[in-house]
C-alpha positions as a Python dict, from the first residue, in 0.01 Angstrom:
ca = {
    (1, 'X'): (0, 0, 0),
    (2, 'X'): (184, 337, -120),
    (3, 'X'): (309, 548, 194),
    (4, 'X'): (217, 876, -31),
    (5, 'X'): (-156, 823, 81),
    (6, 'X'): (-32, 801, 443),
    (7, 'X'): (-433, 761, 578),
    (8, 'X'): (-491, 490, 359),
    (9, 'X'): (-236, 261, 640),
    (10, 'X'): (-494, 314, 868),
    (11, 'X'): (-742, 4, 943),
    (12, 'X'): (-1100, 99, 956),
    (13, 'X'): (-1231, 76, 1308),
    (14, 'X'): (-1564, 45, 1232),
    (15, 'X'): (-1708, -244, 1470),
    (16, 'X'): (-1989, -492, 1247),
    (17, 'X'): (-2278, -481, 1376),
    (18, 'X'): (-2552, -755, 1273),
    (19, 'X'): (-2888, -687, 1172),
    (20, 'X'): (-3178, -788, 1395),
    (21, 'X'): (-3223, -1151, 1392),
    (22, 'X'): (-3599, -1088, 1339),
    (23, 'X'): (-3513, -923, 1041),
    (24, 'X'): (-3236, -1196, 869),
    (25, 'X'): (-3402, -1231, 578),
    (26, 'X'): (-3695, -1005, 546),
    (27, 'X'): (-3638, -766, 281),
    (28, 'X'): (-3730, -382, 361),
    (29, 'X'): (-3937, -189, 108),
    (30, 'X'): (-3740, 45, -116),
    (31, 'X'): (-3892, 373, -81),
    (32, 'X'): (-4056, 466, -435),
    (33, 'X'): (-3937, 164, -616),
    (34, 'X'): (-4233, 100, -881),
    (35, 'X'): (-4075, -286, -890),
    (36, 'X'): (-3837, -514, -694),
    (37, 'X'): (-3747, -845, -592),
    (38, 'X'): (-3535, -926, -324),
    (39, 'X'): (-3317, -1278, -237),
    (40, 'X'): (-3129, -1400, 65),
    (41, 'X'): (-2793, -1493, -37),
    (42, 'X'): (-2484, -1654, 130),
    (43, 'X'): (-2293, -1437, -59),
    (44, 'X'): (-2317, -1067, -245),
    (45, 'X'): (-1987, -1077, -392),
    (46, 'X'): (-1963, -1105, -751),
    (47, 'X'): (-1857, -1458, -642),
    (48, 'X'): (-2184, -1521, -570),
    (49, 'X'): (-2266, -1496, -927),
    (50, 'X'): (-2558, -1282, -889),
    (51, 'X'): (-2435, -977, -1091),
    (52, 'X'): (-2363, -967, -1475),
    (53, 'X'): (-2013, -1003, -1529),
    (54, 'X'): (-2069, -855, -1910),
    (55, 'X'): (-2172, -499, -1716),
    (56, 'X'): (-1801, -474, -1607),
    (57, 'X'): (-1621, -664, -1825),
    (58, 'X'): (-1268, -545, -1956),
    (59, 'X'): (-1307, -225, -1624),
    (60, 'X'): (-1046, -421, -1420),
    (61, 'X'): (-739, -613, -1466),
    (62, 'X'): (-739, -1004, -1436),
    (63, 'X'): (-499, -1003, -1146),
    (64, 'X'): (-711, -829, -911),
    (65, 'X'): (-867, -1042, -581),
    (66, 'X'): (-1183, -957, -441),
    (67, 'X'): (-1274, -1086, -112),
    (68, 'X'): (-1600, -1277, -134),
    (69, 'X'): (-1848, -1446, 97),
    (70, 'X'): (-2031, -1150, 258),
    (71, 'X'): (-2424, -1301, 279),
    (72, 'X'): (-2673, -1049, 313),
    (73, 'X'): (-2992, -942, 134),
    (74, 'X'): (-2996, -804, -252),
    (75, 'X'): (-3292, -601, -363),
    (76, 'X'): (-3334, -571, -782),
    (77, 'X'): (-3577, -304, -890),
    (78, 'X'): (-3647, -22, -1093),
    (79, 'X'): (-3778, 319, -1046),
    (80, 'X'): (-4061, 490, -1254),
    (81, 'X'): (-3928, 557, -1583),
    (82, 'X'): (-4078, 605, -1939),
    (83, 'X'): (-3730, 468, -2121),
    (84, 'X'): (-3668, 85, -2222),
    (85, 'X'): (-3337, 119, -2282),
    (86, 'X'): (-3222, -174, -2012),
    (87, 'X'): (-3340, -530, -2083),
    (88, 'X'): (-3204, -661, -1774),
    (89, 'X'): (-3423, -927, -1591),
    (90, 'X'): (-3625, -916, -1863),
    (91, 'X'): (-3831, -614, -1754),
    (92, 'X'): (-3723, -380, -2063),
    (93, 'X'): (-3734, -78, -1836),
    (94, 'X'): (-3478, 189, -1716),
    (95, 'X'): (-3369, 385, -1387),
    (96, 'X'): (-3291, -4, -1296),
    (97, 'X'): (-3099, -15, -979),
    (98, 'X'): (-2921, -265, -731),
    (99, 'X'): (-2886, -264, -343),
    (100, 'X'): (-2739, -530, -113),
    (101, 'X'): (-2738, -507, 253),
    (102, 'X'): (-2485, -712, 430),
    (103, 'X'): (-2548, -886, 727),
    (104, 'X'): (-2269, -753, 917),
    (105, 'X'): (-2323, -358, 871),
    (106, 'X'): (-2065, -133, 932),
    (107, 'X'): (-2286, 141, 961),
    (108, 'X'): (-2252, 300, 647),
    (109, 'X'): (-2345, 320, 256),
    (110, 'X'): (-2157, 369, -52),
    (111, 'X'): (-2380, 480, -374),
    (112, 'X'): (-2260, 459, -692),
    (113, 'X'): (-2376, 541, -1073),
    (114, 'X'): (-2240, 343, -1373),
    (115, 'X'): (-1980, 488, -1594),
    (116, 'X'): (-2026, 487, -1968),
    (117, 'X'): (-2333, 420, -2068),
    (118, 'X'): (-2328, 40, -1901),
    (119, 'X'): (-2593, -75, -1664),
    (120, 'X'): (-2647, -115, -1305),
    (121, 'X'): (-2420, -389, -1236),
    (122, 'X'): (-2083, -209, -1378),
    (123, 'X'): (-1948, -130, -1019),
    (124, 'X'): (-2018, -480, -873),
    (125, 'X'): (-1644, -593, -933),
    (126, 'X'): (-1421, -253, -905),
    (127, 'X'): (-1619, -100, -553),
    (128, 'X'): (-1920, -302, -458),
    (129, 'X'): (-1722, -617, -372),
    (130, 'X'): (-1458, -440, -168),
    (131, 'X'): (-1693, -204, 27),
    (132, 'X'): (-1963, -462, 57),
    (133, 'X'): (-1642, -676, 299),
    (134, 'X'): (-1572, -415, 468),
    (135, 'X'): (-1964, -371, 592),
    (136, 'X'): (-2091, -130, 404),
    (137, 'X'): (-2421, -156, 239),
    (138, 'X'): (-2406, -75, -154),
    (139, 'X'): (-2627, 86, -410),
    (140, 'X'): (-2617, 107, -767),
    (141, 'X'): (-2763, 300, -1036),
    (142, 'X'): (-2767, 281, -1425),
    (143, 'X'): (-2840, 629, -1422),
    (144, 'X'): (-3204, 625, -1633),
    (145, 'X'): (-3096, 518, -1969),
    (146, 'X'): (-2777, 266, -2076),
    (147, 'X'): (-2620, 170, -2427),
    (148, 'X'): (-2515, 363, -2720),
    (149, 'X'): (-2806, 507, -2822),
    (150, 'X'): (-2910, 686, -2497),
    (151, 'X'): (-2932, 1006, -2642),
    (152, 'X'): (-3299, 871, -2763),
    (153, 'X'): (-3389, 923, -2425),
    (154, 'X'): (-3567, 1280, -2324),
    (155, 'X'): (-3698, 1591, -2485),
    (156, 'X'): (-3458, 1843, -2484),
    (157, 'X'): (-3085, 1844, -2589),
    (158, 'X'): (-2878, 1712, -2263),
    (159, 'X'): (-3223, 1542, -2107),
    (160, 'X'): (-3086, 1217, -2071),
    (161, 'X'): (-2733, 1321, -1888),
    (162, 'X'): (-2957, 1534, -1648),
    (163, 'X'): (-3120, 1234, -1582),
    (164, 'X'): (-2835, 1050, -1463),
    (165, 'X'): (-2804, 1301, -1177),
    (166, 'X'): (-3155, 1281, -1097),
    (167, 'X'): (-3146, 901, -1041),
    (168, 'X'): (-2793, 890, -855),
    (169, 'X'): (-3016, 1168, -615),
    (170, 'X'): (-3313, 938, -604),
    (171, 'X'): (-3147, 605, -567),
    (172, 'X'): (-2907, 813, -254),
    (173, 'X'): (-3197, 898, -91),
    (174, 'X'): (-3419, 590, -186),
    (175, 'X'): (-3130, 380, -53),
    (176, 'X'): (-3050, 578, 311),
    (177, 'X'): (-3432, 552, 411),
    (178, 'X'): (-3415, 140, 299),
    (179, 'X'): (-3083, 105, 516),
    (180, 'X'): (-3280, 262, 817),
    (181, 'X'): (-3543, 26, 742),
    (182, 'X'): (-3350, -295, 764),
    (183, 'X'): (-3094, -236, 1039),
    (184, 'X'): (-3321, 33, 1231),
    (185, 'X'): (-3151, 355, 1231),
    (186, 'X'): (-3025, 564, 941),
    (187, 'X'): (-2664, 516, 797),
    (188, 'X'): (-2398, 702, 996),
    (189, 'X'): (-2181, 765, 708),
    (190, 'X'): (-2308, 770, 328),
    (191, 'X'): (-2018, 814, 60),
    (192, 'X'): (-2034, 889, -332),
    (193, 'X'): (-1816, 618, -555),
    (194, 'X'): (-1787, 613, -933),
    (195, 'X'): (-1556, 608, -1229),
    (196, 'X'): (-1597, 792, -1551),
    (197, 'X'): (-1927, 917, -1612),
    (198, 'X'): (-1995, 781, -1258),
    (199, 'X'): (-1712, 978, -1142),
    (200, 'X'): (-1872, 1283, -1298),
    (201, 'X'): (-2176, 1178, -1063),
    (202, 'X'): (-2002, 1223, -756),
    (203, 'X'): (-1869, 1526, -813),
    (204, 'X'): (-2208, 1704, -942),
    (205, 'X'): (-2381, 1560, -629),
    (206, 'X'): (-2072, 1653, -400),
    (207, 'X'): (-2131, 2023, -563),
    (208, 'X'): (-2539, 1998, -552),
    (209, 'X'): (-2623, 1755, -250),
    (210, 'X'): (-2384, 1785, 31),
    (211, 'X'): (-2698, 1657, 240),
    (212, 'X'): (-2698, 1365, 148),
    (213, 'X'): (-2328, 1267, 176),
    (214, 'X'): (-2021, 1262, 388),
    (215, 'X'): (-1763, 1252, 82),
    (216, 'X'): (-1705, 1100, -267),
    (217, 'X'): (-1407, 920, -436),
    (218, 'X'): (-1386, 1009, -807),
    (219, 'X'): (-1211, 793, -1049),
    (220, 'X'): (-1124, 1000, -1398),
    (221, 'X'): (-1459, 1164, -1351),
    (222, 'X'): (-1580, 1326, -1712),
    (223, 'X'): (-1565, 1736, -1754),
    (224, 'X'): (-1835, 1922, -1836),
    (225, 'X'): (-1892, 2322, -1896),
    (226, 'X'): (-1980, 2541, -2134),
    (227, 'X'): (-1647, 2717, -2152),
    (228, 'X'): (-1379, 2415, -2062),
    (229, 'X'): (-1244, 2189, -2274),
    (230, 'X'): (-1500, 1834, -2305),
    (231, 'X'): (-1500, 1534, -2497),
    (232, 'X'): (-1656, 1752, -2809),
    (233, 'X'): (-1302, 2016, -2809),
    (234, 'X'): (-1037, 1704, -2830),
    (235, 'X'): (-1204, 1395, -2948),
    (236, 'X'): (-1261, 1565, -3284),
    (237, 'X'): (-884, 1685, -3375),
    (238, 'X'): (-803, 1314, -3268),
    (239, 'X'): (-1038, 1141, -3456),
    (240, 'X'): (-912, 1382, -3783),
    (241, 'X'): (-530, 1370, -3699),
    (242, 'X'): (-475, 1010, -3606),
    (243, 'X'): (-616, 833, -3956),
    (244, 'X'): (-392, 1063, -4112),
    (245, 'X'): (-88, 956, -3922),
    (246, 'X'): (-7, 1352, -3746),
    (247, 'X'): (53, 1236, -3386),
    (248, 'X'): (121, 1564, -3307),
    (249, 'X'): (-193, 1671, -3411),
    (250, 'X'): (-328, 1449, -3123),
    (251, 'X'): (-65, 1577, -2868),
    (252, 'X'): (-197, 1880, -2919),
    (253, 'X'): (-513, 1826, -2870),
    (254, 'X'): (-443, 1705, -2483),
    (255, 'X'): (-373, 1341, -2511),
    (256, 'X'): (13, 1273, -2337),
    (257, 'X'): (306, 1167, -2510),
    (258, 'X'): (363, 840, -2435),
    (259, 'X'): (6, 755, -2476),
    (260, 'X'): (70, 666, -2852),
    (261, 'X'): (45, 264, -2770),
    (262, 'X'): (-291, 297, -2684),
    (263, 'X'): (-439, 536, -2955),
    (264, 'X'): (-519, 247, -3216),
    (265, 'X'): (-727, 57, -2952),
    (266, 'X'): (-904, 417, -2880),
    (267, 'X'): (-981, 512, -3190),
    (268, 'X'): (-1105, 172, -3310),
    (269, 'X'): (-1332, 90, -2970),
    (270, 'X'): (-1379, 466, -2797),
    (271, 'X'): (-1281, 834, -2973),
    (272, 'X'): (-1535, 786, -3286),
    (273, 'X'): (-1845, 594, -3093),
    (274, 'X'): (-1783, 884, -2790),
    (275, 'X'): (-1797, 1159, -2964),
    (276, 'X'): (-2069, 1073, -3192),
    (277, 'X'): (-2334, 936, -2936),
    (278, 'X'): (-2231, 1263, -2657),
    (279, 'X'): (-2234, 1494, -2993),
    (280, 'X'): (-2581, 1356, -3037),
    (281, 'X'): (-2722, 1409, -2695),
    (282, 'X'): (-2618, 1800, -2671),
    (283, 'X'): (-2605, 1892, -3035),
    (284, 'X'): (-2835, 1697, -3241),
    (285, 'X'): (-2883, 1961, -3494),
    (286, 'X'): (-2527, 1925, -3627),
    (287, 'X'): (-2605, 1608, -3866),
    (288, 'X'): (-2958, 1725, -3934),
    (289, 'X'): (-3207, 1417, -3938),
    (290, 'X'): (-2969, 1194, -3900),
    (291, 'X'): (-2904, 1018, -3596),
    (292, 'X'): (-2543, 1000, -3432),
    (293, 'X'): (-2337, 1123, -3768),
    (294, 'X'): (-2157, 863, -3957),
    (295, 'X'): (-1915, 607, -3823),
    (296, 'X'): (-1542, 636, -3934),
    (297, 'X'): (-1611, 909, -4161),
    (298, 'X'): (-1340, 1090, -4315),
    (299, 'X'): (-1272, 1479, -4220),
    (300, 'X'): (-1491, 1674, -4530),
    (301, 'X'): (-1795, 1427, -4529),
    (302, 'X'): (-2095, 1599, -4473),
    (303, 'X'): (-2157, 1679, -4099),
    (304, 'X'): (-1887, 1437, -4054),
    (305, 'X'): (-1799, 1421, -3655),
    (306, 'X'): (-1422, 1445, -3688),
    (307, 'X'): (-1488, 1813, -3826),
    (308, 'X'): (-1709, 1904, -3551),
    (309, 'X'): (-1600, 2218, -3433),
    (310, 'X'): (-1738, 2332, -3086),
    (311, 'X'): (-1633, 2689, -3074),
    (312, 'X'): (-1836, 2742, -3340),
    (313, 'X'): (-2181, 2633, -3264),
    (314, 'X'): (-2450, 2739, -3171),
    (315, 'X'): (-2526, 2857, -2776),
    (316, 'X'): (-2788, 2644, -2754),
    (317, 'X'): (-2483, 2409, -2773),
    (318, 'X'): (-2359, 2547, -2474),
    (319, 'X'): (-2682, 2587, -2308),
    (320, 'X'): (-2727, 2225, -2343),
    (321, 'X'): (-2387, 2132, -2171),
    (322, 'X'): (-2482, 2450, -1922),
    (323, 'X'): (-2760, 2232, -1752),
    (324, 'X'): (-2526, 1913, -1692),
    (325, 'X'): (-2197, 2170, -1610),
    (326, 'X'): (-2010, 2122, -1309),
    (327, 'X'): (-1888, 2400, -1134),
    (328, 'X'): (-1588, 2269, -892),
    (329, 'X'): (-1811, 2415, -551),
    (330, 'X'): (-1764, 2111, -394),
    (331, 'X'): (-1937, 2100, -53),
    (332, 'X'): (-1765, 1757, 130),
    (333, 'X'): (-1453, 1603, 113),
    (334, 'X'): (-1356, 1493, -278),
    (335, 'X'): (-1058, 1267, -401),
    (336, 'X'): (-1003, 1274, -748),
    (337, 'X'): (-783, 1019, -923),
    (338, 'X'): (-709, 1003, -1280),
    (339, 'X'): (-455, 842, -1509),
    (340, 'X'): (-173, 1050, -1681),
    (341, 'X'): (-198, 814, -1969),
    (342, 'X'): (-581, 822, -1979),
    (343, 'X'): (-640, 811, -2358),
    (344, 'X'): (-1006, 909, -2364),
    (345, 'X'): (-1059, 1173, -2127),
    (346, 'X'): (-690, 1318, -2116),
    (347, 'X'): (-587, 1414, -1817),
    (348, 'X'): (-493, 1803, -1859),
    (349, 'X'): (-824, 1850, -2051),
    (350, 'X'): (-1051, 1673, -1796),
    (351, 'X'): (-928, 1667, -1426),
    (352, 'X'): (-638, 1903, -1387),
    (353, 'X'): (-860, 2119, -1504),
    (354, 'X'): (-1130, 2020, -1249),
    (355, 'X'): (-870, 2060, -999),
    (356, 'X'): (-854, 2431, -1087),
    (357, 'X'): (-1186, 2503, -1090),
    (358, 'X'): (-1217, 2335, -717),
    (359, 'X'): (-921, 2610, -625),
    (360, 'X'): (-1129, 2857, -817),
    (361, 'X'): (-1404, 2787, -575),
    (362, 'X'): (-1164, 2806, -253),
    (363, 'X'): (-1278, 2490, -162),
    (364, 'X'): (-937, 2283, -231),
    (365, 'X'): (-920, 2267, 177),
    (366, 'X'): (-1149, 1968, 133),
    (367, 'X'): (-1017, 1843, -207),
    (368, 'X'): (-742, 1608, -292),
    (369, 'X'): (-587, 1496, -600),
    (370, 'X'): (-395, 1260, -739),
    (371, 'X'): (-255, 1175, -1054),
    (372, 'X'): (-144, 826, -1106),
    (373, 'X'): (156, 768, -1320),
    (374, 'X'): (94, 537, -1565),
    (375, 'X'): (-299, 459, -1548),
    (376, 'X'): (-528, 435, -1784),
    (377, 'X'): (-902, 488, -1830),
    (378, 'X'): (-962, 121, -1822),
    (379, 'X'): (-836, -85, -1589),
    (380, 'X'): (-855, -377, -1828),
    (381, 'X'): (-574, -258, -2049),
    (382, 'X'): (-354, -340, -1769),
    (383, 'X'): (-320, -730, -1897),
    (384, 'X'): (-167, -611, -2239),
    (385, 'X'): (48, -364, -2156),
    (386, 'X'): (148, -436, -1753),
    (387, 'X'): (507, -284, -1872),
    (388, 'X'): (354, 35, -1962),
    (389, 'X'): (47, 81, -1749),
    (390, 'X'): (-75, 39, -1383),
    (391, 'X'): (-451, -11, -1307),
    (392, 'X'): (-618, 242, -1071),
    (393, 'X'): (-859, -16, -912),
    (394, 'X'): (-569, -68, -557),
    (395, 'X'): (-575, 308, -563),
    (396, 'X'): (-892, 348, -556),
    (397, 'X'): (-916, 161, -240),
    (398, 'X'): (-643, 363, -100),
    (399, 'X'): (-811, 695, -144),
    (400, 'X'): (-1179, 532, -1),
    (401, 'X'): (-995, 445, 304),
    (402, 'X'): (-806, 772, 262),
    (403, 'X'): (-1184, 961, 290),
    (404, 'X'): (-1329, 732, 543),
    (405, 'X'): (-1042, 819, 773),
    (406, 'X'): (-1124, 1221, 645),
    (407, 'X'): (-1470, 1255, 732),
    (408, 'X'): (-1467, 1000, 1027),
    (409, 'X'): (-1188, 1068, 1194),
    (410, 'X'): (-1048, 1422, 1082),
    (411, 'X'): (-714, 1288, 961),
    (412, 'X'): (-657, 1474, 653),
    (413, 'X'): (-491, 1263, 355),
    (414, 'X'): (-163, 1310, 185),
    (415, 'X'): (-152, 1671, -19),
    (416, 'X'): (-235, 1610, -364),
    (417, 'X'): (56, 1493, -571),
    (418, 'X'): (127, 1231, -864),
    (419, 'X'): (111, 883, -745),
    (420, 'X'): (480, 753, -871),
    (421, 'X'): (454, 415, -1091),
    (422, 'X'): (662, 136, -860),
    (423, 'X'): (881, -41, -1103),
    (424, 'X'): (770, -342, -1011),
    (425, 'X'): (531, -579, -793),
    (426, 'X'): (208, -631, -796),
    (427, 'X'): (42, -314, -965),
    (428, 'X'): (-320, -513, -992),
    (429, 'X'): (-326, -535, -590),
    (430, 'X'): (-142, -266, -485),
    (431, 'X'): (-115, 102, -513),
}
């Protein structure tokens, strides 16, 4: 475990505390849930095999252990929704979400939204395992709408990403009042968790709903705001320079030097698909009728995505991205971790800027961040390059004990820095 997070040594202290015997295996309501089952289980791991090991397939590397046989109760449900974008369970029917309740609580909750556009299962491996041994009780999200075409979802440009905040709101406070329920007093602690898009969750509710939560850990959380740089400024130049062979076309654009290994992988499974589907959701009107421009097109197609050209559209562009912006007025304690070789949100256009906007706001006396050498958006890549890359997943877990030991016990972590890259050992286990 690295010394640089020196709180992340400390044990947690929190003493497991069993739920009522009368209530072993009686499942409490969830409050507002239109639908939900519920099952008695010997164990809620993903060793258990109740999860969907396709929802976070290729997020962590195959070296990691999980610790497994944690029994408890798992509720499946869904709120009300008018979308049918998730098939899971059969039900055809969005705002899906997941909570298990371990038998032995700790006293707290973790909530989580997926990242990408995956469902509600996505976490299960990289947080909900880990946090469900350690006693907490877990909740997950898949944020109202899931798969590439979410941008059907909603009215107005940006409806469905506003969603996503909505439900990681509604499943937080849906998921405190079903903890109370089940071990008979509220949770003592409730803490934000989420990579990617779901790291973008945690900070926007860490900025909107400080109520509700005692801290977040956010892992390569995606930037938006009208007037920083997004996924729509440096996917395009990319997605134009890189067919074209001008790498330092796509330096310039924000991605790091050294990141050049992984740009074929990124532009075949990631840059076009991204920018496309997000270009869709807050600026439809660029390709006219058509619906999420046209794959793999080559710069001077019509309305061809790798010409997209932010700067110059319209403000109900930015209008669009103004209702989903964050703002960096963080209200509880935030750790931010992010990759320096992150080749789809690159790390100087997505959370070094985020950084600054948190110092902006004056509020980086409850903010910490750290940059880890060497990782990458996806943990996965880890098992094809382990000479170049580290995964983020052991870090993670550094920086959640890191917050617990913040917000429970005042001990303020390690300033923010760049997490070094050990030379060797094991990188999938240890940060």
């Amino acid at each position: 475990m690295s010394p640089i997070l020196s709180v992340a040594a400390v044990l947690l202290t929190a003493v497991l505390v069993p739920a009522p015997s009368s209530h072993q295996c009686r499942a409490p309501v969830v409050p507002g849930a239109e639908r939900q089952q519920a099952q008695c289980l010997s164990d809620l791991t993903t060793a258990g095999g109740h999860t969907d090991p396709a929802d976070w397939a290729g997020l962590t590397p195959a070296g990691a252990r999980n610790p497994a046989g944690v029994p408890g109760i798992q509720i499946d449900g869904y709120f009300p929704d008018t979308s049918t974008t998730n098939a899971t369970h059969g039900w055809n029917h969005d705002s899906q979400f997941v909570l298990r309740l371990p038998e032995r609580w700790n006293g707290g909750l973790v909530v989580s939204g997926s990242p990408g556009v995956r469902e509600q299962y996505a976490n299960d491996f990289a947080i909900g395992d880990w946090v469900l041994a350690q006693g907490y009780a877990f909740a997950a999200t898949d944020k109202g709408n899931v798969g590439a075409a979410f941008y059907r979802d909603g009215v107005r440009p940006g409806d469905a990403i506003v969603e996503w905040n909505h439900r990681m709101t509604e499943l937080t406070r849906s998921a405190r009042a079903t903890v109370a329920r089940r071990y008979g007093r509220a949770p003592r602690h409730t803490y934000a968790a989420g990579l990617s898009n779901g790291g973008y969750l945690v900070r926007w509710q860490l900025e909107n709903h400080p109520e509700l939560y005692d801290g977040g850990v956010d892992w390569e959380g995606t930037l938006w705001h009208p007037d920083r740089p997004s996924l729509l400024t440096f996917l395009p130049p990319a997605l134009r320079a890189y067919p074209r062979n001008r790498p330092a076309e796509v330096i310039a654009a924000g991605f790091a030097p050294g990141s050049e290994f992984l740009w074929d992988f990124h532009h075949r499974v990631y840059w076009d698909l991204t920018q496309r589907i997000y270009r869709e959701e807050l600026d439809p009107d660029y390709d006219g009728p058509a619906e999420a421009g046209t794959p793999f097109c080559a710069p001077g197609t019509p309305a061809c995505d790798a010409d997209y050209d932010y700067p110059s559209r319209p403000a109900a562009v930015r209008a669009a991205i103004g209702r989903i912006a964050l703002t960096g007025r963080i209200q509880r304690p935030l750790i931010t971790l992010h990759g320096t070789l992150d080749a789809l949100l690159p790390i100087t256009q997505d959370s070094d800027l985020y950084a600054a906007m948190v110092r902006e706001q004056h509020r980086d006396r409850i903010f910490r961040y750290y940059r880890i050498e060497g990782g990458n958006h996806v943990d996965g890549l880890y098992d094809a390059y382990p000479d170049r890359l580290r995964p983020i997943l052991p870090c993670f877990r550094t920086a959640f004990t890191a917050l617990t030991g913040w917000a429970e016990r005042h001990r303020a972590p390690a300033p923010s820095h760049t997490v070094a890259r050990p030379p060797a050992g094991d990188l999938a286990n240890t940060c």
